[in-house]
Each structure stands twice: as structure tokens, then as C-alpha cells.
One Martini backbone bead per residue (centre of mass of N, CA, C, O) as a GRO file, in nm:
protein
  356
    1UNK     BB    1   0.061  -1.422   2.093
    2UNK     BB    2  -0.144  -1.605   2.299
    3UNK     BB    3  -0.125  -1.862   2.414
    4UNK     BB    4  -0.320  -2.212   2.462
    5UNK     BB    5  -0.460  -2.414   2.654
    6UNK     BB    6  -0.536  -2.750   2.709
    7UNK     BB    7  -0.786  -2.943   2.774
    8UNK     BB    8  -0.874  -3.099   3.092
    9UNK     BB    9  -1.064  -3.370   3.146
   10UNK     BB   10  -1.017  -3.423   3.435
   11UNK     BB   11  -0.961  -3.171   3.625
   12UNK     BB   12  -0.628  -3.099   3.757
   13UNK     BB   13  -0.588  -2.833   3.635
   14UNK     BB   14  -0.597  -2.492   3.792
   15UNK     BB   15  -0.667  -2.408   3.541
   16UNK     BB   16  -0.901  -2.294   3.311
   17UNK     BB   17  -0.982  -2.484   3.053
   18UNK     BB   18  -0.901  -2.464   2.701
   19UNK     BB   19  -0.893  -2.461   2.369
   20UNK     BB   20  -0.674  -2.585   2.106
   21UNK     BB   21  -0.469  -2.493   1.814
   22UNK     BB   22  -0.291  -2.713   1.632
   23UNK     BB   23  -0.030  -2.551   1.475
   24UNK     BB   24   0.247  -2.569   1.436
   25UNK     BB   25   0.514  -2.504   1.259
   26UNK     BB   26   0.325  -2.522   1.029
   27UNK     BB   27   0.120  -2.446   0.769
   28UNK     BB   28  -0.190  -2.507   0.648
   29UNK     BB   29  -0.089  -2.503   0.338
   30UNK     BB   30   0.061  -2.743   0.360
   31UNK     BB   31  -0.232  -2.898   0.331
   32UNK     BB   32  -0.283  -2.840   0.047
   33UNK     BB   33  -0.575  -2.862  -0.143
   34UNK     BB   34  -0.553  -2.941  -0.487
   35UNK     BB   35  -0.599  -2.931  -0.798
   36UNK     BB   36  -0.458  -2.939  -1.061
   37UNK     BB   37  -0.566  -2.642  -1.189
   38UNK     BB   38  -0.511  -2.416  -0.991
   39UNK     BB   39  -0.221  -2.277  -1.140
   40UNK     BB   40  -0.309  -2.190  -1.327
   41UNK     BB   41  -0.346  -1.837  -1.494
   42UNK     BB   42  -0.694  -1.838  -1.500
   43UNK     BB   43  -0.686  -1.871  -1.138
   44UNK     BB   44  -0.566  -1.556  -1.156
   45UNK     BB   45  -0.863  -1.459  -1.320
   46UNK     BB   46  -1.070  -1.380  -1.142
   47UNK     BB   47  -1.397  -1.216  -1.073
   48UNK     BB   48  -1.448  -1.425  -0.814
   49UNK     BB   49  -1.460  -1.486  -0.457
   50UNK     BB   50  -1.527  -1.772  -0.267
   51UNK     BB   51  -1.557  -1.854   0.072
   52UNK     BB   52  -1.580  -2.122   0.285
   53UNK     BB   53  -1.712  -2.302   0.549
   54UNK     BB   54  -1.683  -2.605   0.783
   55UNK     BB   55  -1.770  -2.905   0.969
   56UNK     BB   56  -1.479  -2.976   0.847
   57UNK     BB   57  -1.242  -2.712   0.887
   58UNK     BB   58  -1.271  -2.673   0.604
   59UNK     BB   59  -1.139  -2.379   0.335
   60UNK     BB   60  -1.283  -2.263   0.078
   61UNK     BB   61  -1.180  -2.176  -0.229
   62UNK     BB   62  -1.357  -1.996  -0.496
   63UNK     BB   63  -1.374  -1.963  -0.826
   64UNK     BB   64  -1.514  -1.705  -1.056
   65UNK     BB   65  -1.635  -1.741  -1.425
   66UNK     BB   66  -1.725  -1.583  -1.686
   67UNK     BB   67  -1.990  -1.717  -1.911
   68UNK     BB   68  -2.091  -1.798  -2.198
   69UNK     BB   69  -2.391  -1.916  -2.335
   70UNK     BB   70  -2.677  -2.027  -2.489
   71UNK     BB   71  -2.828  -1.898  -2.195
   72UNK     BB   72  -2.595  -1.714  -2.082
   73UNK     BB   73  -2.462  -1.607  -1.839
   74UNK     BB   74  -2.243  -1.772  -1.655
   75UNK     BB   75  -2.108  -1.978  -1.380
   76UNK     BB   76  -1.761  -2.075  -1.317
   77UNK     BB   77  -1.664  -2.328  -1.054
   78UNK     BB   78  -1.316  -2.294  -0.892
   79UNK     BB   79  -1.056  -2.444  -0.701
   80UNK     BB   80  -0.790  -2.273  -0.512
   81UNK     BB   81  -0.857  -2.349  -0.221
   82UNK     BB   82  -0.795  -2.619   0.059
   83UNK     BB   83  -0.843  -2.580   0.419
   84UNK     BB   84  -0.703  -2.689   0.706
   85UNK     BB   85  -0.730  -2.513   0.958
   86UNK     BB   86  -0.861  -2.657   1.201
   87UNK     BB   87  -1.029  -2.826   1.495
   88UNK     BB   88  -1.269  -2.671   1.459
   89UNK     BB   89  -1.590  -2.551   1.366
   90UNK     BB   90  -1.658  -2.332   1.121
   91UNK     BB   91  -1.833  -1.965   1.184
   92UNK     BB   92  -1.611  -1.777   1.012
   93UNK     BB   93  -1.591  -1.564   0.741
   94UNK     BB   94  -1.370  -1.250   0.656
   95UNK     BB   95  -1.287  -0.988   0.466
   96UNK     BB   96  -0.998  -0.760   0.463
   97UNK     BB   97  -0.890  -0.685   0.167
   98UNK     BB   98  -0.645  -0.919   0.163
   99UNK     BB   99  -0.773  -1.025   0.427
  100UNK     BB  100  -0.844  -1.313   0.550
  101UNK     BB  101  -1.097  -1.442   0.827
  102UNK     BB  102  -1.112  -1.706   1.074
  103UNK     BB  103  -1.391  -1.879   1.295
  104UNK     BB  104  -1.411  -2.108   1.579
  105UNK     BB  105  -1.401  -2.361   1.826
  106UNK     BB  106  -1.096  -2.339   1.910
  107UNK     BB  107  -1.067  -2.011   1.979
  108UNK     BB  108  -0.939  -1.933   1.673
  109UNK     BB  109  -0.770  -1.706   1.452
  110UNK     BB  110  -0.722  -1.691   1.092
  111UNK     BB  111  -0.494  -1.580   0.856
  112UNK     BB  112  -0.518  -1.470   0.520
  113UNK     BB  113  -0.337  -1.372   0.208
  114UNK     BB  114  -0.548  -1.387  -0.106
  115UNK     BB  115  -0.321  -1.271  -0.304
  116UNK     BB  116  -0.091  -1.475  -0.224
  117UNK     BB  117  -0.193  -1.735  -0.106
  118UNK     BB  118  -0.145  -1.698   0.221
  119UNK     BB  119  -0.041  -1.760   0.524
  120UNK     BB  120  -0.035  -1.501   0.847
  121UNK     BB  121  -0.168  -1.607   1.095
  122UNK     BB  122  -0.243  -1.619   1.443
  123UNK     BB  123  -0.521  -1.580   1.700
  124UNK     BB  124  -0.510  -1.575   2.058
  125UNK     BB  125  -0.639  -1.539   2.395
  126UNK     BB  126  -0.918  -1.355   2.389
  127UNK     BB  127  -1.101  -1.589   2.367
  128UNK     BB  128  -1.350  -1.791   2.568
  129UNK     BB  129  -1.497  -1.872   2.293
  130UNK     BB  130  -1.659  -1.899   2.007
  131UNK     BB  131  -1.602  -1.802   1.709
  132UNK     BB  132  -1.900  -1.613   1.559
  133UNK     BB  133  -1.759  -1.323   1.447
  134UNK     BB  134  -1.656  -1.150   1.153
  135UNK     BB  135  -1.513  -0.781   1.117
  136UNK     BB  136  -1.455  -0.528   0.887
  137UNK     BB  137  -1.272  -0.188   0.965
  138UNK     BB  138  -1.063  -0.053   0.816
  139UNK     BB  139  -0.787  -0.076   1.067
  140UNK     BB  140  -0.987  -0.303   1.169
  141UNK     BB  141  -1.122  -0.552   1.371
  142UNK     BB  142  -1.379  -0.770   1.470
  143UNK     BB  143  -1.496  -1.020   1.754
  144UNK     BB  144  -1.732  -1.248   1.802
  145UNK     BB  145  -1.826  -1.445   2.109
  146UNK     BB  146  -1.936  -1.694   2.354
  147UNK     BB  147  -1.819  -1.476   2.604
  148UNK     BB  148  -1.973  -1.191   2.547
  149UNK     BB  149  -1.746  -1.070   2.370
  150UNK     BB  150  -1.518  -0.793   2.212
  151UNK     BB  151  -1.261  -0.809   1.957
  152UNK     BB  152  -1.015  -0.517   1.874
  153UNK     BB  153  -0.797  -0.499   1.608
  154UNK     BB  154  -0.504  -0.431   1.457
  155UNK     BB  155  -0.392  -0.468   1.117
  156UNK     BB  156  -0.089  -0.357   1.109
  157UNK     BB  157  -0.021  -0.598   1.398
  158UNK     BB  158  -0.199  -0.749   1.526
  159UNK     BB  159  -0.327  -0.562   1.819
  160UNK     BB  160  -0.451  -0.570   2.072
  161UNK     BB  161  -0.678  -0.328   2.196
  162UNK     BB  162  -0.997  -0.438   2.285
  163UNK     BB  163  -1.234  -0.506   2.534
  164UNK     BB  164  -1.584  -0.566   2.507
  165UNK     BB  165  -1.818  -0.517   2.733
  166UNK     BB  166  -2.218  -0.647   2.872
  167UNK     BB  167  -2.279  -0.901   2.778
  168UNK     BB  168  -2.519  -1.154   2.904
  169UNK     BB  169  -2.444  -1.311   2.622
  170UNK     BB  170  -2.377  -1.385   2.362
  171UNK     BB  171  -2.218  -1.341   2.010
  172UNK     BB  172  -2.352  -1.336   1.722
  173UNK     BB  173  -2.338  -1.023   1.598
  174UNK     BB  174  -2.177  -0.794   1.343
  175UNK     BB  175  -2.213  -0.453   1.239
  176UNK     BB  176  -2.127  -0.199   1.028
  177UNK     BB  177  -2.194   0.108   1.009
  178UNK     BB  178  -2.106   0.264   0.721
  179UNK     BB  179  -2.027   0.619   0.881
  180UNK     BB  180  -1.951   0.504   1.164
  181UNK     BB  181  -1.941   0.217   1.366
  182UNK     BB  182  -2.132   0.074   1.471
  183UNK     BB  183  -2.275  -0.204   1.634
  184UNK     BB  184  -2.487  -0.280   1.384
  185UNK     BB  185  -2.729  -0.354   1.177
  186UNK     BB  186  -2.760  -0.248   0.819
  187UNK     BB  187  -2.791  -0.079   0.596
  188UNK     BB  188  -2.658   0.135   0.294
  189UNK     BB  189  -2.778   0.429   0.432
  190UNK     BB  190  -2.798   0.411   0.763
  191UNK     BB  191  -3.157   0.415   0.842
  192UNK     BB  192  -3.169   0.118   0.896
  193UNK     BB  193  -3.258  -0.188   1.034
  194UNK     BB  194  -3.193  -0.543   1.127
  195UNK     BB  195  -3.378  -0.839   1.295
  196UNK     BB  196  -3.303  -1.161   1.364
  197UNK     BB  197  -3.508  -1.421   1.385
  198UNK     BB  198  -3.649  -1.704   1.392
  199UNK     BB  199  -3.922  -1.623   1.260
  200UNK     BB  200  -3.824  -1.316   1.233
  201UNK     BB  201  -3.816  -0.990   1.052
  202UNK     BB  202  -3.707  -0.683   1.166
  203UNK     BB  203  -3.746  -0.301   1.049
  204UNK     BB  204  -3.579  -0.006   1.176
  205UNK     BB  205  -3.594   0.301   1.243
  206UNK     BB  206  -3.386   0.554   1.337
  207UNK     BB  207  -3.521   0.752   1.440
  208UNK     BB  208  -3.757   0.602   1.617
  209UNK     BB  209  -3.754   0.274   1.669
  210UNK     BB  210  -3.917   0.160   1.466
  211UNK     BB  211  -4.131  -0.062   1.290
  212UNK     BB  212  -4.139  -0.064   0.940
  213UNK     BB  213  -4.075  -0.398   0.877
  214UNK     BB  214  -4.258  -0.732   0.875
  215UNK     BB  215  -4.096  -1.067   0.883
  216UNK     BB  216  -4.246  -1.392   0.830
  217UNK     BB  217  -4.239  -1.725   0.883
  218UNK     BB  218  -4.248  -2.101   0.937
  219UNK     BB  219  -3.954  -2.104   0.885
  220UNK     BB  220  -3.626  -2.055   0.961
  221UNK     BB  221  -3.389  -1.843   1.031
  222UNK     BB  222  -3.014  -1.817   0.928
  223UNK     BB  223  -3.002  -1.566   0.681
  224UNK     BB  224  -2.882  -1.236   0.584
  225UNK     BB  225  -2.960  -0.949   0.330
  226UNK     BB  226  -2.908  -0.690   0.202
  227UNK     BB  227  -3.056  -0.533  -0.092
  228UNK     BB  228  -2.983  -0.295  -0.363
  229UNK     BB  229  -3.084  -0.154  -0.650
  230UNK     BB  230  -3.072   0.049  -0.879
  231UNK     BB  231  -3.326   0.180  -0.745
  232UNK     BB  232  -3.329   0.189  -0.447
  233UNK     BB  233  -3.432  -0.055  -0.411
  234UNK     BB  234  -3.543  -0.277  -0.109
  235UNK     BB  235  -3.357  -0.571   0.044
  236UNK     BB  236  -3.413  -0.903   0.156
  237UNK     BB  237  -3.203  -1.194   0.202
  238UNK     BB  238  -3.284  -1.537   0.301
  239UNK     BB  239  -3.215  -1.824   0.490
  240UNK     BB  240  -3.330  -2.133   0.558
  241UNK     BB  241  -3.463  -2.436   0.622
  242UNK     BB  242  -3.608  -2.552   0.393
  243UNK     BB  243  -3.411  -2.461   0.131
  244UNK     BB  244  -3.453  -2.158   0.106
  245UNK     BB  245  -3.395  -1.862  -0.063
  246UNK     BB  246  -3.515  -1.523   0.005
  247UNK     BB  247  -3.702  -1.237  -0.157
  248UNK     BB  248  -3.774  -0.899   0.010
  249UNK     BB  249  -3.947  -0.633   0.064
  250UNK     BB  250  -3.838  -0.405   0.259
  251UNK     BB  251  -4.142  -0.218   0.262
  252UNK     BB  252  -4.366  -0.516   0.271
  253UNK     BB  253  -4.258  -0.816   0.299
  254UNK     BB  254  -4.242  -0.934   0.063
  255UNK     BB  255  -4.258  -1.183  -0.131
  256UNK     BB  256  -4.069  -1.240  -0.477
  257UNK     BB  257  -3.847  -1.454  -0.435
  258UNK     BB  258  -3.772  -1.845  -0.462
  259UNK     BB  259  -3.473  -2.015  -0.406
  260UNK     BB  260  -3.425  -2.357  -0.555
  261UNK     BB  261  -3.170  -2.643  -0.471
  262UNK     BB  262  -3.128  -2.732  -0.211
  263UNK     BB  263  -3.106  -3.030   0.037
  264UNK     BB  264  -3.089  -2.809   0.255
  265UNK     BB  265  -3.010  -2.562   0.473
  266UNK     BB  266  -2.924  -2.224   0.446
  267UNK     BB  267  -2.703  -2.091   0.609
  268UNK     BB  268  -2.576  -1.909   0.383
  269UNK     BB  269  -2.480  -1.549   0.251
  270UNK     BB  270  -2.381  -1.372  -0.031
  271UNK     BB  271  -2.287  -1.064  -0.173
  272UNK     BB  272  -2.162  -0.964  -0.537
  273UNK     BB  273  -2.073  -0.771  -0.749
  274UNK     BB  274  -2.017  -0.834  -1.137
  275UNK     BB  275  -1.828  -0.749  -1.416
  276UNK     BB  276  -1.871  -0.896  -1.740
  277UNK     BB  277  -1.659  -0.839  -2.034
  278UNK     BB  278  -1.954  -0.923  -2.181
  279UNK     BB  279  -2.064  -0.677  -2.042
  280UNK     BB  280  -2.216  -0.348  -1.941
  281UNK     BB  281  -2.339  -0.473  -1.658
  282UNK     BB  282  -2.328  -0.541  -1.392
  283UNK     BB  283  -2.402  -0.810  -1.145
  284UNK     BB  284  -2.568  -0.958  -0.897
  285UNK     BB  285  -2.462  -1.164  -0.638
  286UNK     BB  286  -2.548  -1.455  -0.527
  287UNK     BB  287  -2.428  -1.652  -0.228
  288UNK     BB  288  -2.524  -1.991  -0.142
  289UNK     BB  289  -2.503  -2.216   0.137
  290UNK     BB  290  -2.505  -2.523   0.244
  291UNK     BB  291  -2.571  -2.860   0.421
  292UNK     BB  292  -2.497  -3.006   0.141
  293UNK     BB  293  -2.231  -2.857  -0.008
  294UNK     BB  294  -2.347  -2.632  -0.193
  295UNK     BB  295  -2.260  -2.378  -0.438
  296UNK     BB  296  -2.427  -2.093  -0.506
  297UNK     BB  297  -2.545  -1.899  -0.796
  298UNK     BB  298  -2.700  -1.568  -0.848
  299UNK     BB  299  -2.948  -1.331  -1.012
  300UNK     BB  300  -3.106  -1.100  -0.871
  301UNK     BB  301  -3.253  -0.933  -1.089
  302UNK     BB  302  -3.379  -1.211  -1.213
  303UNK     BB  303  -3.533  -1.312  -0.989
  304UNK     BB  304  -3.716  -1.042  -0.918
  305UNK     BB  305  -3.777  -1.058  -1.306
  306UNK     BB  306  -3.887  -1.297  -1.339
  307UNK     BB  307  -3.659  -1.505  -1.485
  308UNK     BB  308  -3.424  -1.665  -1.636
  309UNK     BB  309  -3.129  -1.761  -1.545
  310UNK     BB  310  -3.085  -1.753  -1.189
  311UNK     BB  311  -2.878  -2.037  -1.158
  312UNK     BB  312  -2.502  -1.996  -1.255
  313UNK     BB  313  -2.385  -2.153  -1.045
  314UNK     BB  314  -2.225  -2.506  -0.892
  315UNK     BB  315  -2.042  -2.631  -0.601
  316UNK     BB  316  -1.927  -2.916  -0.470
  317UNK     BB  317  -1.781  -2.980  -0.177
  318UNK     BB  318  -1.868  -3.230   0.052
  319UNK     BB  319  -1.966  -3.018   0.275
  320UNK     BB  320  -2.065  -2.872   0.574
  321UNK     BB  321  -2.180  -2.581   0.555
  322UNK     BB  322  -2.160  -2.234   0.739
  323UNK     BB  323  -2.001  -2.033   0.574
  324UNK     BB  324  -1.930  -1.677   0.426
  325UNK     BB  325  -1.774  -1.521   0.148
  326UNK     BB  326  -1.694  -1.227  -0.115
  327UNK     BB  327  -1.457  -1.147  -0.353
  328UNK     BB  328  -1.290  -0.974  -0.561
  329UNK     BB  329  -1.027  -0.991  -0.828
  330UNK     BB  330  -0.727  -0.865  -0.803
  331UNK     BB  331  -0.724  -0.794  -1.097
  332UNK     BB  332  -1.006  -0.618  -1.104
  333UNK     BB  333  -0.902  -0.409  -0.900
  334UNK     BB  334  -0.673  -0.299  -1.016
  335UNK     BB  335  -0.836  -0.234  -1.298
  336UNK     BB  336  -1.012  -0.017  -1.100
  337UNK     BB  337  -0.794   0.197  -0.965
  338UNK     BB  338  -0.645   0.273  -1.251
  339UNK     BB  339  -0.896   0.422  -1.358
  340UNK     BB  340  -0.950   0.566  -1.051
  341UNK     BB  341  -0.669   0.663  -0.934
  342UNK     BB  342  -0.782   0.432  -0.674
  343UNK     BB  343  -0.761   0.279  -0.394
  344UNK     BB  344  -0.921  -0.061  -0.300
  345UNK     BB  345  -0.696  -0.171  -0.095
  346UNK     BB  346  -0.660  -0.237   0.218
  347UNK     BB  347  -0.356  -0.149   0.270
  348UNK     BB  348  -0.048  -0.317   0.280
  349UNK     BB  349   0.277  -0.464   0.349
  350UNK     BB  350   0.394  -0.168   0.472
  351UNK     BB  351   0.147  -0.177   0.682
  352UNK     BB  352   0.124  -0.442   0.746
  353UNK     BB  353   0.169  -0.683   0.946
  354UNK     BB  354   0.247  -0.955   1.112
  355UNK     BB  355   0.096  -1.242   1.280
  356UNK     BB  356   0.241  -1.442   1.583
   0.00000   0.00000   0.00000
């Protein structure tokens, strides 16, 4: 890993000056914050966990458990781990197998393996301005920067393998196709695109490259996210600035439905499909935070079919979230892979390389 240099306010040095990560000798999880009760062994039974970044730069773990209630199935939401991970504000983080990968204005991504609950190490050196966006692709990594470039690492040894350019601004989101691995955004079937403008969301035909359905608000979208139901109708589900995250008909721009309790801005959301032990039937949750600092989860099915109980559970972080993503429990995948002979976790320890 390229070491970052401090930028220097007089502009006395012949560099051109960059932002520094002060990792130090310590791992982040040296400092990390945790409740009495996160080593229970309950904490390693999570059915999903959500992680969230925030401008106050540090990464929160939420484990989440189904439970029974009078009112029907909760969620229940505890934090498993609280990490100052950089020196600037986190604008992104993404799951890719069992690696954690986080990205700042500080210019560096931090690596953590979430199932063993360990820093895994950063990379930095390669982008000159924030990390926007983090994708992982099976075994590679993409991010992109306010630098204008993709950088795509290889996640065996995590190497730079090449940078992308071409772009004449920032990037700002990065999306890889279901089937070939293009960057856009796509649907789940690989035949439609979505694009997010300030109050205006367009999706279009891949034959064609038309538009196929204009969805618009007069509220300011933050963001995105596709969502098929079991019956493979599609839906967009985007957070507004207005405090409200909405759910529209992805082939007639129809809202249908309008998840209201945040009392700031829905910055970021994130959909994770999860079977309560108690039920016969997947769940899809959806899970949005907010600029007010709580994490909220939903019913995503009951929001459509107008029921009641679309609320699942609520974490309040008490920091301004920026980002989020969201991963099966592992212990859930395991004995989803066990019953399917067939692995479901991207590497493993044999393949994976450590970053330095």
C-alpha cells in the first residue's frame, strides 16, 4: 500500500499536497466501542446486520433479531460494534463476501472481516480526492473518487490492478450489471437502468436506451434502490430530503407508498431479503437512516399491501448517518450453504490475501 502524504496549509512543499489517514501502529478496533452485552453469544446469532457510516466517522455494526411480538414480528436492533475508523467523514460502505470495505474523505478505504470481527487492513494512495462509492464484484473490488477515476483492485491480494479515467467530474455511483459487469446501475434482470437526478428518477430500456418510466418529486432524492417482489414486479425505493423514504411502481412512476419517522433527511437505504425462524416465508426488509442518526427497518411487502406493522425496529446511533449496506448473519449463511452443498461466502482466509 502507497503511504498518503499530510497536506501541508502554508504550501511550502513541492508536493502536491493530499489528505493523510492517521492509521498508526493501532487497528481501529483498538478504540472500538462496544455495549456490555455485544460478546453475549446471542450477538453471533444476528439474522442480519446493518453497518452505517456516519460524519462523525465512525462505523457502526447493528445486529438485527427476529422476535415475536403481540403486534407480530419485530426487529430487534443491537449495536455489535462502534469503530472510529478514519480522520473524515465515511461516504460509503459495502459488503463483499465476508470483507467490510469502508471509504472517507480522508482518501483511504479500511478493510474489516465481519465475520471474524477483525481490522483486515487499508489501501490508500490511489485516489486523490473522496471515496464515493465502493462495489464489490466477485473477486474484485471497484471505488470511485471525487479524482474523476475507478480504481479496481483485486481482492486475493488486494492489488491495484488499474485505474479507470475518462470521466470529466467526480464519480459519483458505481453499479455492476447482474450478468457482464458493466458500471451502471441496473435492475435485478439486467434489461432496465435507473438514474437519480436531483428531484427526477429516469429508467430506461436497455434495447433502446429510452425511457421507459419518469418518476419526480418536488422533495430532492438522496437515494436509490431497485426491489422485485415475488411476483417479479418491480419497484424503486428511494429516500428524499423531505424526511420520507418512498416506494413507486417501477412501471408507472405510481408512489405507492410513503414510509414517514425520520426527522431529518433519509440519506441512504439499503433492501435485505431474511427469513425470522418463526416463519415460513423470507421477509424483504428494507433498512433507511436518516441525517437525525436513527436506523430504521421495514416490511417492505406489508408498506405495498397497505398493512399494518410496516415499522420492524429502530436504532438510534445519535450520530448524522451518511451511508449504509447490509449483510446476512453468518451463521444464517452457513446453514444456508450446508442445506445447499454449495458455498455462499465470496474467498475464504486460504484465498484471500491480507492488505498492508
Amino acid at each position: 500500500m502507497a503511504n498518503k502524504r499530510s497536506a501541508d496549509t502554508n504550501d511550502k512543499d513541492t508536493e502536491s499536497p493530499t489528505k493523510k489517514q492517521a492509521l498508526g501502529d493501532k487497528s481501529a478496533l483498538d478504540s472500538i466501542l462496544l455495549p456490555s452485552n455485544a460478546h453475549k453469544t446471542s450477538s453471533d446469532n444476528e439474522d442480519f446486520r446493518i453497518i452505517t457510516g456516519t460524519y462523525e466517522r465512525i462505523l457502526y455494526g447493528i445486529n438485527a433479531f427476529w422476535e415475536k411480538s403481540e403486534e407480530g414480528l419485530k426487529v430487534r436492533l443491537e449495536p455489535v460494534f462502534i469503530v472510529p475508523a478514519h480522520t473524515g467523514c465515511i461516504r460509503t460502505v459495502a459488503v463483499g463476501g465476508q470483507y467490510l470495505a469502508s471509504g472517507s474523505t480522508d482518501e483511504i478505504i479500511r478493510l474489516y472481516d465481519v465475520k471474524k470481527r477483525k481490522e483486515f487492513g487499508s489501501l490508500g494512495g490511489q485516489h486523490k480526492g473522496d471515496i464515493t462509492d465502493i462495489q464489490f464484484y466477485g473477486r474484485y473490488m471497484l471505488t470511485g473518487s471525487d479524482d474523476k477515476t475507478i480504481c479496481v483492485w483485486r481482492k486475493k491480494d488486494w492489488e491495484h490492478l488499474k485505474t479507470l479515467k475518462g470521466h470529466k467530474g467526480r464519480v459519483n455511483s458505481i453499479a455492476i450489471h447482474p450478468s457482464e459487469g458493466l458500471l451502471v446501475r441496473w435492475n435485478a434482470g439486467g434489461d432496465r437502468y435507473a438514474i437519480m437526478f436531483d428531484r427526477q428518477v429516469n429508467i430506461y430500456n436497455v434495447a433502446d436506451a429510452e425511457v421507459t418510466t419518469s418518476i419526480s418529486h418536488r422533495s430532492r432524492f438522496l437515494s436509490i434502490e431497485y426491489f422485485t417482489a415475488d411476483d417479479n414486479k418491480e419497484y424503486i425505493i428511494t429516500g428524499n430530503e423531505d424526511k420520507i423514504a418512498r416506494i413507486w411502481d417501477a412501471s408507472t412512476g405510481e408512489c405507492i407508498a410513503e414510509l414517514t419517522g425520520h426527522k431529518l433527511r433519509v440519506k441512504a437505504l439499503t433492501v435485505i431479503v431474511s427469513k425470522p425462524e418463526e416463519s415460513d416465508k423470507a421477509v424483504p426488509v428494507l433498512a433507511t437512516v436518516s441525517s437525525d442518526g436513527v436506523i430504521k427497518c421495514w416490511d417492505i411487502q406489508a408498506a405495498i399491501l397497505k398493512k399494518e406493522g410496516v415499522l420492524l425496529g429502530q436504532y438510534d446511533t445519535k450520530s448524522r448517518a451518511t451511508c449504509c449496506t447490509a449483510h446476512l448473519g453468518f451463521h444464517k449463511i452457513t446453514t444456508t450453504s450446508a442445506k445447499a452443498d454449495t458455498p455462499m461466502i465470496e474467498g475464504d482466509d486460504q484465498d484471500e490475501g491480507k492488505a498492508e
